[in-house]
Backbone as a chain_set.jsonl record, in Angstrom:
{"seq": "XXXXXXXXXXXXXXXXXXXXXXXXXXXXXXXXXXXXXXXXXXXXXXXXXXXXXXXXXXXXXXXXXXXXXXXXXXXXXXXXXXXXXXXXXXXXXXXXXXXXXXXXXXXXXXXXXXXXXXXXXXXXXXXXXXXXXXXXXXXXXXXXXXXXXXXXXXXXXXXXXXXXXXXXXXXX", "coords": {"N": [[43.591, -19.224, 6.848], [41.712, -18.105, 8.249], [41.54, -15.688, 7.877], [39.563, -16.257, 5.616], [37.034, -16.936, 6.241], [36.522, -14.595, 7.595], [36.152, -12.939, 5.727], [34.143, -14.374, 4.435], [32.242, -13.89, 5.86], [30.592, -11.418, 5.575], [29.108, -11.538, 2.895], [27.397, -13.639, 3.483], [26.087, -12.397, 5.438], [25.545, -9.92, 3.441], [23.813, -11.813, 1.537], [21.53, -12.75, 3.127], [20.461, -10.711, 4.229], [19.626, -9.631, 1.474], [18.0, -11.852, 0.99], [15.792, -11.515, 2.88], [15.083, -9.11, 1.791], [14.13, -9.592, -0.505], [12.048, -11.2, 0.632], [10.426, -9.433, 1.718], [9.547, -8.281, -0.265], [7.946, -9.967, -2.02], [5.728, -10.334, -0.166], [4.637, -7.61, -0.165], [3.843, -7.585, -2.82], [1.938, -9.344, -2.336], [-0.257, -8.703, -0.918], [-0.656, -6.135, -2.995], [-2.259, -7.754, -4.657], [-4.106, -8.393, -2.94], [-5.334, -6.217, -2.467], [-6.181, -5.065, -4.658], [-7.539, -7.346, -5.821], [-9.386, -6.915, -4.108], [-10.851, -4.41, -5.014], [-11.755, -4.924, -7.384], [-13.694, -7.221, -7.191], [-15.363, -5.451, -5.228], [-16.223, -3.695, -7.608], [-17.206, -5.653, -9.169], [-19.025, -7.214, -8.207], [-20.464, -5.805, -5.975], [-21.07, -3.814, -6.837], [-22.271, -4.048, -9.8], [-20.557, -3.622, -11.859], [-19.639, -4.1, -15.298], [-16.239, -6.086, -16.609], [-14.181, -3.762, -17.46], [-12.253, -2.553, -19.74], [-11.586, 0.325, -17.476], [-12.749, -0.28, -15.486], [-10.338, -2.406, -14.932], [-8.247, -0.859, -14.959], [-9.041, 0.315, -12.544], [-8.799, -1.298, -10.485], [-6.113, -2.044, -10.584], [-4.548, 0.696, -9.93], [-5.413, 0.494, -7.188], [-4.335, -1.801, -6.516], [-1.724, -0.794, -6.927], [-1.656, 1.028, -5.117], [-1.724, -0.761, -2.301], [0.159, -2.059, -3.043], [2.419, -0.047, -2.462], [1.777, 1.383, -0.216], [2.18, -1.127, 1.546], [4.816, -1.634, 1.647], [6.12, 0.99, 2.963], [4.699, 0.508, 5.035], [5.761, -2.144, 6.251], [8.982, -2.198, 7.78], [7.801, 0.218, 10.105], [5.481, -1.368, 10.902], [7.077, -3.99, 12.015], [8.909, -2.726, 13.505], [7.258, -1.828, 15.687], [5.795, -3.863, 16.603], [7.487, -5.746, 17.58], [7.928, -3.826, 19.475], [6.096, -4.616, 21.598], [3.45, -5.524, 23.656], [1.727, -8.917, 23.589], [-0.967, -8.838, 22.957], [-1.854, -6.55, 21.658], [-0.829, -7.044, 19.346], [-1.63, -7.275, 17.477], [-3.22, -5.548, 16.669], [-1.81, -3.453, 16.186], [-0.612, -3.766, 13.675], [-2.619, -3.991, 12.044], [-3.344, -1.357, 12.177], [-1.324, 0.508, 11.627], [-1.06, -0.968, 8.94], [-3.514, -0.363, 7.351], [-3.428, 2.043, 7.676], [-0.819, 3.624, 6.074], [-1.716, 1.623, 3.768], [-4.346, 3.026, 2.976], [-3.251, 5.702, 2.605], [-1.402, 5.425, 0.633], [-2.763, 4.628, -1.441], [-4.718, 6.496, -1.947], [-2.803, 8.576, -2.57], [-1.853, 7.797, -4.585], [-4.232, 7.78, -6.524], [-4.423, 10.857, -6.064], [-2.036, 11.607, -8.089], [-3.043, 10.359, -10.366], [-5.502, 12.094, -10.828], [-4.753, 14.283, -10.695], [-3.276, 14.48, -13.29], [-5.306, 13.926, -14.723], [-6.677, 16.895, -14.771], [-4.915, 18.419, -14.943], [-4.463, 19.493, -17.592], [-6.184, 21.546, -17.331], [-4.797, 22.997, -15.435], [-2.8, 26.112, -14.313], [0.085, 28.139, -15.318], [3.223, 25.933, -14.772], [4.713, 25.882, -12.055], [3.92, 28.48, -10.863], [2.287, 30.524, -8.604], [-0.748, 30.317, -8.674], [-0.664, 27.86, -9.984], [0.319, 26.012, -7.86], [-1.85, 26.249, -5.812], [-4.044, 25.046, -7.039], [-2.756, 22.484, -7.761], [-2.835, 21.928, -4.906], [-5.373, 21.776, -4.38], [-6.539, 20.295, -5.994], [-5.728, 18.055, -5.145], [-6.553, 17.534, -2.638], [-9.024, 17.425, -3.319], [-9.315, 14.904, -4.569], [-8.675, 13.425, -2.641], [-10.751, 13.28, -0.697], [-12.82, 12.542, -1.847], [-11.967, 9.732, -2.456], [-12.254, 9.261, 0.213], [-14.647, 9.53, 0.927], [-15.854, 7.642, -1.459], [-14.041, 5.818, -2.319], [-13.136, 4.574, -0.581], [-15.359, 2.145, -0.063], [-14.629, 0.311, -1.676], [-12.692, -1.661, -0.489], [-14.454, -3.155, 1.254], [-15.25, -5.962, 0.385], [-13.627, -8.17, 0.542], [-11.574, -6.509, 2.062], [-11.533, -6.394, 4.793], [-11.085, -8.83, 5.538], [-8.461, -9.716, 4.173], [-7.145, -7.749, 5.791], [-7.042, -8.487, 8.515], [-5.797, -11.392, 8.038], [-3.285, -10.649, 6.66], [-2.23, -8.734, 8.804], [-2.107, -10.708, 10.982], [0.025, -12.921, 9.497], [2.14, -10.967, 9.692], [3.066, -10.123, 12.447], [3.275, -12.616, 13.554], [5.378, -13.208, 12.101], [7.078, -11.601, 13.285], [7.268, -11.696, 15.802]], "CA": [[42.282, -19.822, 6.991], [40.979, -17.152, 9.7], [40.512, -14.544, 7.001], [38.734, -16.363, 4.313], [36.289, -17.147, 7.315], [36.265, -13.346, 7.908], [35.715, -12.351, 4.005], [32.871, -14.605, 3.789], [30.637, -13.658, 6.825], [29.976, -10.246, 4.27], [28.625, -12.086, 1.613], [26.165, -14.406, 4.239], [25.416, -10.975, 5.633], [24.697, -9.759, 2.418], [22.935, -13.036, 1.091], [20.329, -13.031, 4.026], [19.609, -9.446, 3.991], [19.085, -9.871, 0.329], [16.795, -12.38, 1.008], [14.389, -10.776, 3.458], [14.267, -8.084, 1.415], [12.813, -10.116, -1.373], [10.681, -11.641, 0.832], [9.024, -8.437, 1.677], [9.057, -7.497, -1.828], [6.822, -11.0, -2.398], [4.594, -10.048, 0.66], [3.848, -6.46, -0.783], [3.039, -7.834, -4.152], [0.685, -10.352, -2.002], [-0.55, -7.342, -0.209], [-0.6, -5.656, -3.845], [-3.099, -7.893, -5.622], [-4.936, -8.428, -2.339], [-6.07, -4.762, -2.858], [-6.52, -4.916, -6.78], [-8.409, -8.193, -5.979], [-10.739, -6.32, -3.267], [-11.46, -3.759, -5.542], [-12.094, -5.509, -8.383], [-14.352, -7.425, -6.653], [-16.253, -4.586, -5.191], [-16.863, -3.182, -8.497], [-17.625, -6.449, -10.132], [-20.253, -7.579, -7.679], [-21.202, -5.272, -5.386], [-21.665, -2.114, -7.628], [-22.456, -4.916, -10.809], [-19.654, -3.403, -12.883], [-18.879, -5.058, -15.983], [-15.141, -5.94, -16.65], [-13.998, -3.232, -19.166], [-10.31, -1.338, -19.312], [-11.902, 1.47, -16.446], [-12.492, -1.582, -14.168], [-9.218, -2.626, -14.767], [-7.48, 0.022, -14.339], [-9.487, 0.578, -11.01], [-8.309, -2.238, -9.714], [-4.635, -1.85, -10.957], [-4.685, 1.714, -8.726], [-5.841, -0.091, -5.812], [-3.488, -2.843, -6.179], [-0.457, 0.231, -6.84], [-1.498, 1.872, -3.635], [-1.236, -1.02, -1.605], [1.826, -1.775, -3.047], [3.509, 0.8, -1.778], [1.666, 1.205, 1.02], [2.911, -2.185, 2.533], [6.283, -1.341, 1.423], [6.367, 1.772, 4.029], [4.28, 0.096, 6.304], [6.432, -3.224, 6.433], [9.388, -1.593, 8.643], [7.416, 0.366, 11.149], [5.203, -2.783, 11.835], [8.104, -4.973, 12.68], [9.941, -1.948, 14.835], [6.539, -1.427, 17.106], [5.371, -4.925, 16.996], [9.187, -6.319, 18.575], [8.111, -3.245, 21.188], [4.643, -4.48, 22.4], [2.757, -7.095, 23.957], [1.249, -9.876, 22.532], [-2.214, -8.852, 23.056], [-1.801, -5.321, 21.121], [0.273, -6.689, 18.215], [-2.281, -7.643, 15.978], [-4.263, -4.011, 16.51], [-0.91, -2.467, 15.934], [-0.568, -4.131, 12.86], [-3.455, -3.973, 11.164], [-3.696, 0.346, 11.889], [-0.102, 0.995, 10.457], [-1.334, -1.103, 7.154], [-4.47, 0.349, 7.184], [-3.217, 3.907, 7.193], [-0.478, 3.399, 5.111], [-2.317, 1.25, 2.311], [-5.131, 3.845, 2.611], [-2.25, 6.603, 2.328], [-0.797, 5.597, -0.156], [-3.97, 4.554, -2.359], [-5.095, 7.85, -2.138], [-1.709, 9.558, -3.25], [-1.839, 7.34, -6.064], [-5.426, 8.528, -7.005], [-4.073, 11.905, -6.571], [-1.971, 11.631, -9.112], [-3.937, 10.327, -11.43], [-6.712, 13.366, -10.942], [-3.439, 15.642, -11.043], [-3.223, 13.913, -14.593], [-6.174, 14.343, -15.693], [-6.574, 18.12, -14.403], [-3.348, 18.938, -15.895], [-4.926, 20.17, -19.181], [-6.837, 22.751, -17.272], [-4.21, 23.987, -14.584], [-2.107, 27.206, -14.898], [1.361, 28.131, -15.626], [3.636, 24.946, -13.798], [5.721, 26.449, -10.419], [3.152, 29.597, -10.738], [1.449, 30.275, -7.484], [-2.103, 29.603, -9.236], [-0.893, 26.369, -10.08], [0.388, 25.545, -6.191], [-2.982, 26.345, -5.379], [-4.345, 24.125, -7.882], [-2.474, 21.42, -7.524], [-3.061, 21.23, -3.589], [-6.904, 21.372, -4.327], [-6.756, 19.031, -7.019], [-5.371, 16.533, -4.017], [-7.562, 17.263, -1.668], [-10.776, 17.296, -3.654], [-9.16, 13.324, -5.413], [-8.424, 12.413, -1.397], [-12.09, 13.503, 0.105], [-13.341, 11.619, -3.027], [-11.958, 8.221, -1.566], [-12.122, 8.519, 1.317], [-16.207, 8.45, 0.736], [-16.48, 6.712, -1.825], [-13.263, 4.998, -2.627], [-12.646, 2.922, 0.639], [-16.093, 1.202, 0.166], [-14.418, -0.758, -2.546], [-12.219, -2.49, 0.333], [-15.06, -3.922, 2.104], [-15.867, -7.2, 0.594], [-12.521, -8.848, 0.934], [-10.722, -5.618, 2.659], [-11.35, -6.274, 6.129], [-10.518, -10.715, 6.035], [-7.015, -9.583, 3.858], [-6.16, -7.376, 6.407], [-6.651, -9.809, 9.675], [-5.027, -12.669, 7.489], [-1.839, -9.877, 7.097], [-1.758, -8.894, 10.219], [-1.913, -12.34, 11.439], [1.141, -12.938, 9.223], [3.158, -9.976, 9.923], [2.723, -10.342, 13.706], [3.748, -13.984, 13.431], [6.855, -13.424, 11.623], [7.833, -10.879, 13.738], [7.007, -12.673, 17.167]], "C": [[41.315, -18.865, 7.676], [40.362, -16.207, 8.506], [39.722, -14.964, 5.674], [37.577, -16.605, 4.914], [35.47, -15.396, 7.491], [35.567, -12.912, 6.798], [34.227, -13.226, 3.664], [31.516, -14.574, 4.681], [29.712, -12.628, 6.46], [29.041, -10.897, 3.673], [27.361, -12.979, 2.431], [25.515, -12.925, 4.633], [24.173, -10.675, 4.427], [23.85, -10.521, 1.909], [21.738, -12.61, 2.401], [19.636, -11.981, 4.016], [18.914, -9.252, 2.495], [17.818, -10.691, 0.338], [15.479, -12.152, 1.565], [14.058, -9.693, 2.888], [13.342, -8.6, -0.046], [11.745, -11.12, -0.74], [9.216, -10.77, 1.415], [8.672, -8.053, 0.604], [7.618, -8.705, -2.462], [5.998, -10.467, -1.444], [4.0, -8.906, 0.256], [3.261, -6.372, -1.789], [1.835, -8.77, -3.941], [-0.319, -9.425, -1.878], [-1.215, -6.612, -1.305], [-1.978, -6.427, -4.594], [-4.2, -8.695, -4.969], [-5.717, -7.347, -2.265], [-6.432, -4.702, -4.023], [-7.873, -5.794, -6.837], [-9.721, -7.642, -4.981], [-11.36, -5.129, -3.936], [-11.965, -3.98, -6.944], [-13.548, -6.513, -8.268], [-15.787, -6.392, -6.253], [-16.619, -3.987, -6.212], [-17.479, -4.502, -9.601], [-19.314, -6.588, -9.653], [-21.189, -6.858, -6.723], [-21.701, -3.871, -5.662], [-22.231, -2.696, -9.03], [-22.201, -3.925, -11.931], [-19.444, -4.164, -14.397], [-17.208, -5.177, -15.961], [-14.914, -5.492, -17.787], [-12.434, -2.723, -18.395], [-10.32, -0.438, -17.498], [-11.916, 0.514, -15.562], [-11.263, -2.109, -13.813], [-8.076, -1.737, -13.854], [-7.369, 0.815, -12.905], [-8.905, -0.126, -9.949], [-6.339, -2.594, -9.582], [-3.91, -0.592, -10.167], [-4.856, 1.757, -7.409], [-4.573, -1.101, -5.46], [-1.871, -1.762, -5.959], [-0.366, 0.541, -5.541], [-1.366, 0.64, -2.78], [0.388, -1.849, -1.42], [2.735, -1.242, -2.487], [2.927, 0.868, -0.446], [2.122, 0.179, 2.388], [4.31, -1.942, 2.334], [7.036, -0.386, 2.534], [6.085, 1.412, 5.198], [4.985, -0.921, 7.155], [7.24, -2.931, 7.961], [8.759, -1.211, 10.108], [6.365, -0.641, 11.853], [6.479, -3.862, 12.851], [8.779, -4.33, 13.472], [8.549, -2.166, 15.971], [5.986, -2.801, 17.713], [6.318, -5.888, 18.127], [8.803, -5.525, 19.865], [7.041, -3.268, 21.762], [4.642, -5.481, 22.565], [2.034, -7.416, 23.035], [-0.179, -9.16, 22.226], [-2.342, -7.615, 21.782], [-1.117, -5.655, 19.609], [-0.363, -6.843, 16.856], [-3.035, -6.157, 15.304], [-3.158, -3.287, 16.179], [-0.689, -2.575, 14.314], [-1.418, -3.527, 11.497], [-3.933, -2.021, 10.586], [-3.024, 0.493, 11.162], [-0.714, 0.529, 8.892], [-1.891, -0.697, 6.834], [-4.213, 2.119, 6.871], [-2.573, 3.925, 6.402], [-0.93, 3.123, 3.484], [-3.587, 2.705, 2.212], [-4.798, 5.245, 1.836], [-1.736, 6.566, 0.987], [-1.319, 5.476, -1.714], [-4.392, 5.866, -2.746], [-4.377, 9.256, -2.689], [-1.819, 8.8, -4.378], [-3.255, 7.759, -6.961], [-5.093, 9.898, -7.083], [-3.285, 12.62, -7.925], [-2.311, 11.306, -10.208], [-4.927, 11.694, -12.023], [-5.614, 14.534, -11.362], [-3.172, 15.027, -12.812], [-3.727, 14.604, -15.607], [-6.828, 15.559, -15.895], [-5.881, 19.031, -14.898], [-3.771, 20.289, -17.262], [-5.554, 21.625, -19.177], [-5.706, 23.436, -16.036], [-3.279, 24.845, -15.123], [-0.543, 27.108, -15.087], [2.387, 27.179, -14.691], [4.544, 26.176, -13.086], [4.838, 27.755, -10.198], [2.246, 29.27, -9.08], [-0.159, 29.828, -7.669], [-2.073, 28.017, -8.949], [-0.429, 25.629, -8.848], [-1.046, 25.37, -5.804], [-3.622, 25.045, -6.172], [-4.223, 22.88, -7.328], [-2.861, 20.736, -5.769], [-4.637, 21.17, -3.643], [-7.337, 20.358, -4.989], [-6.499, 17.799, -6.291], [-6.041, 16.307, -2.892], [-8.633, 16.991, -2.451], [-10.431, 15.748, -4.338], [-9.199, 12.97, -3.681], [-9.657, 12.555, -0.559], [-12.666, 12.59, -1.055], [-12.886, 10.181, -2.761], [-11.831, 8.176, -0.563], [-13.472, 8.532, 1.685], [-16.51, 7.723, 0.034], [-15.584, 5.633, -2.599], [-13.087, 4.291, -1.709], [-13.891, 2.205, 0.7], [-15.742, 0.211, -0.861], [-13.362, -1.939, -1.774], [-12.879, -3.452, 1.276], [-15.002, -5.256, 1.813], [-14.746, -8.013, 1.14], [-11.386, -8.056, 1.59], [-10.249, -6.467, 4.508], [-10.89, -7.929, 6.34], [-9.119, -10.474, 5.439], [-6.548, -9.318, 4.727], [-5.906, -7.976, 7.837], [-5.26, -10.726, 9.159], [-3.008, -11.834, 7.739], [-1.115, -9.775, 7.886], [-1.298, -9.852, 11.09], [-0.056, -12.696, 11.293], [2.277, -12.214, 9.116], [3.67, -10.055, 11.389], [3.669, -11.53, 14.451], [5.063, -14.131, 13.237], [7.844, -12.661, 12.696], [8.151, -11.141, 15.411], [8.701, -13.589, 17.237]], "O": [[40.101, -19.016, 7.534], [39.177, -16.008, 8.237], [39.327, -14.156, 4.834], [36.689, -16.517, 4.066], [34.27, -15.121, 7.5], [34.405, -12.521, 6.911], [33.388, -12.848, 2.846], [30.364, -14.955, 4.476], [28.513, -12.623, 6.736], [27.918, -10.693, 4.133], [26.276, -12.93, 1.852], [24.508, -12.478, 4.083], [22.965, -10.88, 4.312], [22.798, -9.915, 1.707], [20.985, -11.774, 1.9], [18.417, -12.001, 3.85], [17.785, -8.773, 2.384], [16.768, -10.322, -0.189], [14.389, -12.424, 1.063], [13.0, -9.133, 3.177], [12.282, -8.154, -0.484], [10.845, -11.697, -1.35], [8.01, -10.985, 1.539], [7.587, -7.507, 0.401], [6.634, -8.37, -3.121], [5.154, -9.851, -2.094], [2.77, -8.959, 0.24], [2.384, -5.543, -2.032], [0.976, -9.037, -4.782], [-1.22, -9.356, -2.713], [-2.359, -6.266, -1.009], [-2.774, -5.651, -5.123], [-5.006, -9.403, -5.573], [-6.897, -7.54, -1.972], [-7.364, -3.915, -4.188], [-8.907, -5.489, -7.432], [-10.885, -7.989, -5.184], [-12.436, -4.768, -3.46], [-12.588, -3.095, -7.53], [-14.369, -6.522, -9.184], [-16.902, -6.487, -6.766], [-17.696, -3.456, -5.941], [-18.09, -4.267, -10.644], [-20.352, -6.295, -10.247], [-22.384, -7.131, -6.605], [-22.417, -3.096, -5.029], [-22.785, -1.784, -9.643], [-23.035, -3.46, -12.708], [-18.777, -5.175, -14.176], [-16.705, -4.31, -15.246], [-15.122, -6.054, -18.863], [-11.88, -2.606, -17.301], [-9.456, -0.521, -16.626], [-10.973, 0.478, -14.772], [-10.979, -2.31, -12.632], [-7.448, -1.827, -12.798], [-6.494, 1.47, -12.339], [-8.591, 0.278, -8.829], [-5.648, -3.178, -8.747], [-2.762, -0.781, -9.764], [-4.589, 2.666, -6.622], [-3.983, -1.154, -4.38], [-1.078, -1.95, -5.037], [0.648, 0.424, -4.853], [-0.424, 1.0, -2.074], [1.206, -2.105, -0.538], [3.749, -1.782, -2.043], [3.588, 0.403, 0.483], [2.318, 0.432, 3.577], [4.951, -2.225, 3.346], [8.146, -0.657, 2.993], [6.711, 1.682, 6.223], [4.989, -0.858, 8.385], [6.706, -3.186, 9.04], [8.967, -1.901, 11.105], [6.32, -0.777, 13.076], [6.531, -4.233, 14.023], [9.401, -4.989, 14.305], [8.812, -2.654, 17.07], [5.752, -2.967, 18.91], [5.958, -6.503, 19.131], [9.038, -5.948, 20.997], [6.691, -2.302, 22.441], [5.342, -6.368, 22.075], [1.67, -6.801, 22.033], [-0.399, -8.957, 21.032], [-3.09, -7.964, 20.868], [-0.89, -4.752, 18.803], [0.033, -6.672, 15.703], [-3.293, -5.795, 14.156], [-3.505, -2.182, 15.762], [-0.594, -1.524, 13.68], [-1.086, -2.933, 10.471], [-4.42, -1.534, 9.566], [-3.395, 0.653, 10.0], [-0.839, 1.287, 7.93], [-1.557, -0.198, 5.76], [-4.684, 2.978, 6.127], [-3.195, 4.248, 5.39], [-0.743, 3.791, 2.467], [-3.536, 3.348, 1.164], [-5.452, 5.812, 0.961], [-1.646, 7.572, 0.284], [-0.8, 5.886, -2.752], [-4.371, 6.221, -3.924], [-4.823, 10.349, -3.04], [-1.894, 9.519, -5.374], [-3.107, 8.042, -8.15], [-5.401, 10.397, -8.165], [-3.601, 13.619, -8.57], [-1.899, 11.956, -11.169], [-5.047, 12.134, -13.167], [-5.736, 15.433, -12.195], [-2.574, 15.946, -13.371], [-3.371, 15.289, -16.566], [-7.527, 15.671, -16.903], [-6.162, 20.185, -15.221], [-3.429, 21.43, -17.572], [-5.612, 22.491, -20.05], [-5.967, 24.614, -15.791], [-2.832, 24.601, -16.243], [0.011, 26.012, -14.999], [2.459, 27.699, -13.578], [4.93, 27.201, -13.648], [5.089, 28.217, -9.084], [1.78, 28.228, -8.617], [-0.705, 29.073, -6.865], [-2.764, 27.251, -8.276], [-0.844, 24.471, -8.798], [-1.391, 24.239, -5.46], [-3.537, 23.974, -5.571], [-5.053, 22.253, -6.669], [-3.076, 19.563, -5.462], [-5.15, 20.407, -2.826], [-8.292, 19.634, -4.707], [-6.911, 16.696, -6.65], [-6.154, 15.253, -2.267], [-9.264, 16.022, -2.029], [-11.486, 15.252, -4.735], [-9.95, 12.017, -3.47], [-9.616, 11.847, 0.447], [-13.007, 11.545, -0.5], [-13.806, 9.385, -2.949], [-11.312, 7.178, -0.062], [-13.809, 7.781, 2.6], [-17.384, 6.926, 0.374], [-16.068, 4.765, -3.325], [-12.821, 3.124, -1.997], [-13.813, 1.385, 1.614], [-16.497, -0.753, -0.983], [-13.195, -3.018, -2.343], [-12.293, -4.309, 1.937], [-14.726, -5.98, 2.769], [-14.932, -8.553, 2.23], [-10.309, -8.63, 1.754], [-9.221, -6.855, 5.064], [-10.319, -8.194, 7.397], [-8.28, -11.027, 6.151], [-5.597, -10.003, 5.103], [-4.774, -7.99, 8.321], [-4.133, -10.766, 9.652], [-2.047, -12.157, 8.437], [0.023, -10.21, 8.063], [-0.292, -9.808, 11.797], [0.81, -12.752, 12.166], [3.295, -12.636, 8.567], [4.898, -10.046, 11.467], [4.425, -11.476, 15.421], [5.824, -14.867, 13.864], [9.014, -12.962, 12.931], [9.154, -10.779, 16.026], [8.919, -14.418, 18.121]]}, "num_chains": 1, "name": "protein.A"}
Protein backbone atom coordinates (compact mmCIF):
# COMPACT_ATOMS: atom_id res chain seq x y z
CA UNK A 1 0.00 0.00 0.00
CA UNK A 2 2.99 2.47 1.08
CA UNK A 3 4.44 2.34 -2.41
CA UNK A 4 1.51 2.87 -4.60
CA UNK A 5 1.13 6.05 -2.29
CA UNK A 6 4.81 6.77 -3.17
CA UNK A 7 4.38 6.11 -7.16
CA UNK A 8 1.56 8.40 -7.28
CA UNK A 9 2.84 11.62 -5.52
CA UNK A 10 5.03 11.83 -9.23
CA UNK A 11 2.19 11.97 -11.28
CA UNK A 12 0.29 14.84 -8.74
CA UNK A 13 3.70 16.45 -8.96
CA UNK A 14 3.65 16.21 -12.46
CA UNK A 15 -0.20 16.99 -12.90
CA UNK A 16 0.09 20.40 -10.98
CA UNK A 17 3.21 21.53 -12.53
CA UNK A 18 1.56 20.74 -15.77
CA UNK A 19 -1.09 22.78 -14.85
CA UNK A 20 0.58 26.05 -13.90
CA UNK A 21 2.39 25.84 -16.75
CA UNK A 22 -0.69 26.00 -18.87
CA UNK A 23 -1.92 28.53 -16.91
CA UNK A 24 0.90 30.77 -17.78
CA UNK A 25 0.68 29.70 -21.24
CA UNK A 26 -3.25 31.14 -21.05
CA UNK A 27 -1.96 34.36 -19.27
CA UNK A 28 0.72 35.05 -22.07
CA UNK A 29 -1.78 34.50 -24.78
CA UNK A 30 -4.00 37.09 -22.57
CA UNK A 31 -0.97 39.23 -22.41
CA UNK A 32 -0.55 38.29 -26.28
CA UNK A 33 -3.76 39.74 -27.70
CA UNK A 34 -3.67 42.48 -25.07
CA UNK A 35 -0.73 43.84 -27.19
CA UNK A 36 -2.19 42.94 -30.74
CA UNK A 37 -5.41 44.54 -29.32
CA UNK A 38 -3.40 47.86 -28.22
CA UNK A 39 -1.92 48.11 -31.38
CA UNK A 40 -4.57 47.53 -33.43
CA UNK A 41 -6.33 49.97 -31.79
CA UNK A 42 -3.72 52.60 -32.04
CA UNK A 43 -3.60 52.25 -35.66
CA UNK A 44 -7.29 51.99 -36.12
CA UNK A 45 -8.20 55.12 -34.21
CA UNK A 46 -5.59 57.07 -33.28
CA UNK A 47 -3.49 57.16 -36.56
CA UNK A 48 -7.24 56.48 -38.57
CA UNK A 49 -5.83 53.37 -40.23
CA UNK A 50 -8.12 51.40 -42.17
CA UNK A 51 -8.25 47.57 -41.45
CA UNK A 52 -6.27 46.02 -44.39
CA UNK A 53 -3.69 42.77 -44.23
CA UNK A 54 -0.60 45.58 -43.14
CA UNK A 55 -2.84 46.49 -40.14
CA UNK A 56 -3.20 43.10 -39.42
CA UNK A 57 -0.22 41.96 -39.55
CA UNK A 58 0.84 45.01 -37.33
CA UNK A 59 -1.06 43.98 -34.82
CA UNK A 60 -0.22 40.18 -35.09
CA UNK A 61 3.74 41.44 -34.43
CA UNK A 62 2.71 43.25 -31.48
CA UNK A 63 0.63 40.57 -30.17
CA UNK A 64 3.97 37.92 -31.08
CA UNK A 65 6.23 40.18 -29.11
CA UNK A 66 4.26 40.23 -26.17
CA UNK A 67 3.85 36.79 -26.36
CA UNK A 68 7.01 35.98 -25.73
CA UNK A 69 7.81 38.68 -23.88
CA UNK A 70 5.46 37.58 -20.95
CA UNK A 71 6.69 34.17 -21.35
CA UNK A 72 10.39 35.37 -20.16
CA UNK A 73 9.05 37.86 -18.07
CA UNK A 74 6.55 35.46 -16.15
CA UNK A 75 9.44 33.64 -14.00
CA UNK A 76 11.55 36.57 -13.02
CA UNK A 77 8.34 38.46 -11.83
CA UNK A 78 7.28 35.75 -9.50
CA UNK A 79 11.16 35.14 -8.21
CA UNK A 80 11.54 39.14 -7.28
CA UNK A 81 8.00 39.74 -6.40
CA UNK A 82 8.12 36.52 -3.47
CA UNK A 83 11.50 38.80 -2.56
CA UNK A 84 9.91 42.28 -1.95
CA UNK A 85 7.54 44.22 -0.10
CA UNK A 86 4.18 44.79 -0.74
CA UNK A 87 4.46 48.33 -1.57
CA UNK A 88 7.21 47.76 -4.49
CA UNK A 89 5.54 44.68 -6.02
CA UNK A 90 3.36 46.20 -8.34
CA UNK A 91 6.40 48.70 -9.73
CA UNK A 92 8.44 45.57 -9.93
CA UNK A 93 6.04 44.02 -11.96
CA UNK A 94 4.97 46.17 -14.29
CA UNK A 95 9.11 47.20 -15.31
CA UNK A 96 10.12 43.45 -15.86
CA UNK A 97 6.87 43.23 -18.36
CA UNK A 98 7.47 46.35 -19.70
CA UNK A 99 11.05 45.65 -20.67
CA UNK A 100 10.59 42.33 -21.61
CA UNK A 101 7.30 42.84 -23.80
CA UNK A 102 9.11 45.90 -25.24
CA UNK A 103 12.25 43.48 -25.74
CA UNK A 104 10.90 41.16 -27.20
CA UNK A 105 8.50 43.26 -29.62
CA UNK A 106 11.34 44.81 -30.94
CA UNK A 107 13.37 41.50 -31.66
CA UNK A 108 10.43 40.40 -33.38
CA UNK A 109 10.37 43.59 -35.61
CA UNK A 110 13.94 42.91 -36.11
CA UNK A 111 13.40 40.06 -37.71
CA UNK A 112 11.01 40.96 -39.82
CA UNK A 113 13.30 44.11 -41.24
CA UNK A 114 16.14 41.31 -41.30
CA UNK A 115 13.50 39.71 -43.77
CA UNK A 116 12.85 42.15 -45.69
CA UNK A 117 16.63 43.45 -46.04
CA UNK A 118 17.69 40.04 -46.82
CA UNK A 119 17.43 40.58 -50.62
CA UNK A 120 19.94 43.34 -50.38
CA UNK A 121 22.54 41.94 -47.74
CA UNK A 122 25.91 40.29 -48.65
CA UNK A 123 27.36 36.93 -48.72
CA UNK A 124 25.54 35.00 -45.31
CA UNK A 125 28.47 34.37 -42.30
CA UNK A 126 30.65 37.07 -44.43
CA UNK A 127 31.88 39.84 -42.23
CA UNK A 128 29.87 42.48 -44.49
CA UNK A 129 26.92 40.65 -43.72
CA UNK A 130 27.67 40.64 -39.62
CA UNK A 131 27.86 44.16 -40.09
CA UNK A 132 24.71 44.31 -41.86
CA UNK A 133 22.78 42.34 -40.04
CA UNK A 134 23.68 44.17 -36.63
CA UNK A 135 22.67 47.53 -38.36
CA UNK A 136 19.72 46.19 -39.85
CA UNK A 137 18.68 45.57 -35.89
CA UNK A 138 19.56 48.49 -34.65
CA UNK A 139 18.20 50.84 -37.28
CA UNK A 140 14.39 48.23 -36.96
CA UNK A 141 14.97 48.76 -32.85
CA UNK A 142 15.56 52.83 -32.89
CA UNK A 143 12.56 52.71 -35.31
CA UNK A 144 10.22 51.46 -32.39
CA UNK A 145 11.34 52.61 -29.98
CA UNK A 146 10.13 56.22 -31.56
CA UNK A 147 7.67 55.40 -33.27
CA UNK A 148 6.61 51.91 -32.50
CA UNK A 149 5.86 52.15 -28.66
CA UNK A 150 3.31 54.98 -29.36
CA UNK A 151 1.06 52.26 -30.61
CA UNK A 152 0.88 50.94 -26.82
CA UNK A 153 -0.56 54.00 -25.47
CA UNK A 154 -4.24 53.82 -25.82
CA UNK A 155 -4.85 50.60 -24.02
CA UNK A 156 -0.92 49.91 -23.20
CA UNK A 157 -0.59 51.57 -20.03
CA UNK A 158 -4.51 50.18 -18.25
CA UNK A 159 -3.31 46.33 -19.68
CA UNK A 160 -0.28 46.67 -18.00
CA UNK A 161 -1.63 47.90 -14.32
CA UNK A 162 -4.55 45.28 -14.78
CA UNK A 163 -1.34 42.54 -15.31
CA UNK A 164 0.55 43.63 -12.87
CA UNK A 165 -2.28 43.73 -10.55
CA UNK A 166 -2.79 40.06 -11.49
CA UNK A 167 0.64 38.80 -11.43
CA UNK A 168 1.37 40.42 -8.04
CA UNK A 169 -1.82 38.89 -6.67
CA UNK A 170 -1.13 35.46 -7.66
CA UNK A 171 2.10 35.58 -6.45
CA UNK A 172 1.32 37.26 -2.96
Amino acid sequence: METSVALARPAVAQSSMLTRLLKVAATALVWAVLMGLSALVGLLFERGRILDPQVVEIAALYGAGGLIGYLFAHFPIMWLVRRSSYPWNLLIAACVLTLFTLGATAGVLALEYRTYYAQWHGYPLSIVWFYQQFYTALGSTYQFAVLGTRLYWPLGPVSLVAMSWWLTRRAS
